[in-house]
C-alpha positions as CSV (number, residue, x, y, z in Angstrom):
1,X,140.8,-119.3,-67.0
2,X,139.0,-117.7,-69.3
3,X,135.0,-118.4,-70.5
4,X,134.4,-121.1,-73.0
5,X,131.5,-120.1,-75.3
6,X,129.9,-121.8,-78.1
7,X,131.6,-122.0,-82.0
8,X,130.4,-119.6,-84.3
9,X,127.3,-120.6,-86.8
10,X,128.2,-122.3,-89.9
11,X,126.6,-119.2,-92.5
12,X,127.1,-120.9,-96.4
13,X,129.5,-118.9,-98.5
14,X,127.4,-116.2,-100.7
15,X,126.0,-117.8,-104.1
16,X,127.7,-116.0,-107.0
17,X,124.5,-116.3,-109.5
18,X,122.1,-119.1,-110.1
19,X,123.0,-122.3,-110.0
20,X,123.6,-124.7,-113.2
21,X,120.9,-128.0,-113.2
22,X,123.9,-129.9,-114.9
23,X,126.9,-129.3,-112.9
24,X,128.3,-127.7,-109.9
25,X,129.2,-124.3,-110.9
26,X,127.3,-120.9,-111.1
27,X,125.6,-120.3,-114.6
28,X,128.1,-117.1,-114.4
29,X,131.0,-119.1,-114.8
30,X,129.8,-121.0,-117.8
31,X,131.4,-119.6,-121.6
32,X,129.4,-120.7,-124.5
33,X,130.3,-124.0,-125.2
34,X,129.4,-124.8,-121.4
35,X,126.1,-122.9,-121.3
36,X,125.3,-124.6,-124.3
37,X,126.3,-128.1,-122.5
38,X,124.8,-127.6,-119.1
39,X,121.9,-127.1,-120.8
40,X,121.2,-129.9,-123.1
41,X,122.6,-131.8,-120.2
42,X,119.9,-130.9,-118.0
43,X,116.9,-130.9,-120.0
44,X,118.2,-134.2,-121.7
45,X,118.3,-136.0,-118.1
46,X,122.1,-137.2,-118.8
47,X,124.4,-138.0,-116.1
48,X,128.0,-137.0,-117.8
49,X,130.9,-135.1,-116.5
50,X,131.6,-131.5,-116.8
51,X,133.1,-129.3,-119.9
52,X,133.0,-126.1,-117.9
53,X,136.3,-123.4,-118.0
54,X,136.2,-122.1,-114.4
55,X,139.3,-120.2,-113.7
């Protein structure tokens, strides 16, 4: 029978940029409109869904 040994660590997936304040995506995947957004989202202190294009 051969050895049990312990599960790999759990290592988080690589972060492609900075994160948004507003929403769940990288600031990278943000076009105009949803930079623009995010933004006035964030500094405005709103809780509303998200406008973002990610493809």
């Amino acid at each position: 029978m051969p050895a049990l040994t312990a599960p790999a660590p759990t290592v988080p997936a690589p972060s492609a940029g900075p994160a948004c304040g507003a929403c769940p995506h990288p600031l990278a995947a943000h076009d105009a409109v949803g930079l623009r957004y995010c933004r006035a989202t964030a500094i405005s202190e709103l809780d509303r869904g998200c406008v973002c294009r990610t493809a």
